[in-house]
C-alpha positions as CSV (number, residue, x, y, z in Angstrom):
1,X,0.0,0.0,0.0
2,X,1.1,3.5,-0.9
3,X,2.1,6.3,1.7
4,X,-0.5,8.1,2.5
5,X,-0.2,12.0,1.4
6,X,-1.6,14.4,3.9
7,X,-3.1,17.6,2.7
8,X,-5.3,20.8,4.4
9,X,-8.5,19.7,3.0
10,X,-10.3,21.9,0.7
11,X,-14.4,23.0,-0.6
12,X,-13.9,19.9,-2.7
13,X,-13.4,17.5,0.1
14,X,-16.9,18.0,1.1
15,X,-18.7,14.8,-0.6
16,X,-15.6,12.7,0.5
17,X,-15.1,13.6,3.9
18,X,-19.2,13.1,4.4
19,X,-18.9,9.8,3.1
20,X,-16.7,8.7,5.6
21,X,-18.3,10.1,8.1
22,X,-21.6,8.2,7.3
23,X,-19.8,5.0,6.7
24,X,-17.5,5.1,9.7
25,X,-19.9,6.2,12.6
26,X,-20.4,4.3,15.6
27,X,-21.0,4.7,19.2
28,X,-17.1,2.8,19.8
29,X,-16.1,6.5,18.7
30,X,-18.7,8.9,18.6
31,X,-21.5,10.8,21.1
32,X,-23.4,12.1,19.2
33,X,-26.1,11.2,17.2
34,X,-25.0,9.4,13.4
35,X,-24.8,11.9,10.9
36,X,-27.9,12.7,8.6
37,X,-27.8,12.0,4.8
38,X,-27.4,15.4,3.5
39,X,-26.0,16.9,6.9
40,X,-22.8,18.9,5.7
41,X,-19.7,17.8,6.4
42,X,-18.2,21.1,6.8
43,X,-19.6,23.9,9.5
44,X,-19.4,27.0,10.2
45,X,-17.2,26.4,13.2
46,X,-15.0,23.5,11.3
47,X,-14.4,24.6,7.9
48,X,-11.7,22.8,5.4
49,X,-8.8,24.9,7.2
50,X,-9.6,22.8,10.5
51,X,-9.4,20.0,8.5
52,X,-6.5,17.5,7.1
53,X,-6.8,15.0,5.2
54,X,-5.1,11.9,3.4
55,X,-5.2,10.5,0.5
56,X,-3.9,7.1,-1.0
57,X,-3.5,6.9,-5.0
58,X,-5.3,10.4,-5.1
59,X,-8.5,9.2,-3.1
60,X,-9.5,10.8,0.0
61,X,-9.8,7.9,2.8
62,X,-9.6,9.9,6.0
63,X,-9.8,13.2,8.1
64,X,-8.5,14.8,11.6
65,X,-10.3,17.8,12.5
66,X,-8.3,20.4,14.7
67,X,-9.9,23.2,16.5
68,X,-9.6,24.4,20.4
69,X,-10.8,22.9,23.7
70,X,-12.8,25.5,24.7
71,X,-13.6,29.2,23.3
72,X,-11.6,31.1,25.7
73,X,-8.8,33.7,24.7
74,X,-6.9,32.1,28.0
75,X,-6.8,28.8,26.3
76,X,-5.8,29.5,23.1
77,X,-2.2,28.0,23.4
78,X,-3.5,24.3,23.0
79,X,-4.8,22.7,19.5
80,X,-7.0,19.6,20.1
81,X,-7.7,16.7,17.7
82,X,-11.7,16.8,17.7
83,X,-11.9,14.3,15.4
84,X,-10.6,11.5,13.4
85,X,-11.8,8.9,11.0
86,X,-10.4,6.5,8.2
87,X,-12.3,4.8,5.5
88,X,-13.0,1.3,6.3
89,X,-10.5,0.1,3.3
90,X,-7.7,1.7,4.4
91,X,-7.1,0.8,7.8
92,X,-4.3,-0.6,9.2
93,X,-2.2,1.2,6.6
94,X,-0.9,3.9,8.8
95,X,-3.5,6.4,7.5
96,X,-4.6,7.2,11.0
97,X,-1.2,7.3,12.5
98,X,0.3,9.6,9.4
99,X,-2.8,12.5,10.5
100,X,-2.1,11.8,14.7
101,X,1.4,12.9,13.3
102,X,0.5,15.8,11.2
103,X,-2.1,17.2,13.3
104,X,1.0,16.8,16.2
105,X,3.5,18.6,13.8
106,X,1.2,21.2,12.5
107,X,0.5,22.1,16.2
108,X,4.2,22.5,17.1
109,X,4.9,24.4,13.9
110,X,2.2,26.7,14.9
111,X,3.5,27.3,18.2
112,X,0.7,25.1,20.0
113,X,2.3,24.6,23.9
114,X,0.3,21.5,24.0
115,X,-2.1,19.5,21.9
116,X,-5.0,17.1,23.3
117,X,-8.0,14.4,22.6
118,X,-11.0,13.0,24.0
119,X,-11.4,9.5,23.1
120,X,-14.1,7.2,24.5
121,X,-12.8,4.6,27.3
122,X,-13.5,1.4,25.0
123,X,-11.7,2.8,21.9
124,X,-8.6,0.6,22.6
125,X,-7.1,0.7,19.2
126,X,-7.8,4.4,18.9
127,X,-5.7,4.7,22.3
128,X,-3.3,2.9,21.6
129,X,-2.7,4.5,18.3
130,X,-2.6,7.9,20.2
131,X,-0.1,6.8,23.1
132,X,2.4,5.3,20.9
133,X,2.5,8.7,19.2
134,X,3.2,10.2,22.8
135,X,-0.1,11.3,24.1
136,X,-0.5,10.5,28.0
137,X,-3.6,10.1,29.8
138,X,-4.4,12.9,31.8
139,X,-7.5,12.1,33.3
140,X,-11.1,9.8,33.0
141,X,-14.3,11.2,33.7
142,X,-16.1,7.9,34.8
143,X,-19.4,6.8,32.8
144,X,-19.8,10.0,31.0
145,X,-21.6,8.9,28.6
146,X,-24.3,6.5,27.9
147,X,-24.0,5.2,24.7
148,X,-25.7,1.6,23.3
149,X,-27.2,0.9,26.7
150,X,-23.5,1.0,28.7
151,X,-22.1,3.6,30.3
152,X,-18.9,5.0,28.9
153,X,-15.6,6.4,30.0
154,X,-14.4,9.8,28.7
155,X,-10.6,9.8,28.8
156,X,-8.4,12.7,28.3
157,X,-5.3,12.6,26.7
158,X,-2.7,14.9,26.0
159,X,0.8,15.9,24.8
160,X,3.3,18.7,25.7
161,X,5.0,20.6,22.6
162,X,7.2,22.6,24.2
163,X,9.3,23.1,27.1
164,X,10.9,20.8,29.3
165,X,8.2,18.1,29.1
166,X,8.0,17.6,25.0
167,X,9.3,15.0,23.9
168,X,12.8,14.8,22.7
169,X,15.2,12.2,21.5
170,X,15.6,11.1,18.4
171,X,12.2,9.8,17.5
172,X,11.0,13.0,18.7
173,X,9.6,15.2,16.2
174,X,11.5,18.0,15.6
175,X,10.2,21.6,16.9
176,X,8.7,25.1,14.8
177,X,12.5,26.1,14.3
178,X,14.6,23.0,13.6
179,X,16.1,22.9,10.3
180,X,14.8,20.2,8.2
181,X,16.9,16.8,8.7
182,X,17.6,14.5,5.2
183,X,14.5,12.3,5.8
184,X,12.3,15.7,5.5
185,X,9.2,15.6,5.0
186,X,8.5,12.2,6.8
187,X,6.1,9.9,5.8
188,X,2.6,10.8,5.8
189,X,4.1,14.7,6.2
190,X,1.2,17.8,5.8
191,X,2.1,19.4,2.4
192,X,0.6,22.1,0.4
């Protein structure tokens, strides 16, 4: 299988991205209600710049959707990953792992202090994808949500991007200002 090519998504994702969306929802990922037939994809408050997206062989197969925690101006130094799917067909071909690490570099190279998630308590493979690409658990809110007759952890995860508790090392990603080593861009990398 290719390596997937990640991109900002644009207007012309829309059809795409909604497809996914309606083919990929369920209640091991998502809290709210499935997505209507003709429900947009993009909103007001999540446009194509809050979106990237890969592609293998030219064909959109999956999303992260970036935005903030919360609205206030005091938390405006951290980016969080509200979102993430991958077309049925192409998983367990690194797509997911190639937009974790693009949404994670983006957010460095933007300055971002830190970057976090909310994933649902039962999502094993969707933690495990997230703490092998260095996000920690930073706290559970027990049975927040009752989803499919079971009540359901919310767990928050996050990851430092700068300072003295980002990761560093070689397998670290390299920060806003370090000049581009010879594997540059790395697999999966955001381009224009």
């Amino acid at each position: 299988m290719p390596v997937p090519h990640i991109r900002r998504a644009s207007s012309q994702d829309e059809q795409p991205l909604r497809r996914i969306d309606l083919d990929t929802w369920s209640h091991l990922h998502a809290v709210s209600p499935p997505p209507g037939p003709d429900d947009p994809f993009f909103r007001d408050t999540s446009g194509p710049d809050a979106h990237l997206v890969a592609e293998l062989d030219g064909v959109v197969v999956g999303y992260v959707r970036l935005g903030f925690p919360t609205p206030l101006a005091s938390n405006t130094h951290v980016r969080q990953i509200r979102g993430l799917a991958v077309a049925g067909a192409a998983r367990g071909h690194g797509v997911g792992r190639a937009l974790v690490r693009a949404a994670v570099e983006e957010a460095r190279r933007e300055g971002f202090r830190r970057i976090t998630l909310r994933v649902l308590g039962h999502n094993t493979a969707a933690r495990a994808l997230y703490e092998s690409e260095g996000f920690v658990v930073e706290g559970v809110q027990p049975e927040e949500f009752h989803l499919d007759c079971r009540y359901v952890d919310d767990v928050l995860m996050g990851q430092m991007l700068t300072g003295p508790d980002a990761p560093a090392g070689p397998d670290a990603p390299a920060g806003p200002d370090a000049p581009a080593g010879p594997d540059a861009p790395a697999e999966g990398a955001l381009t224009a």
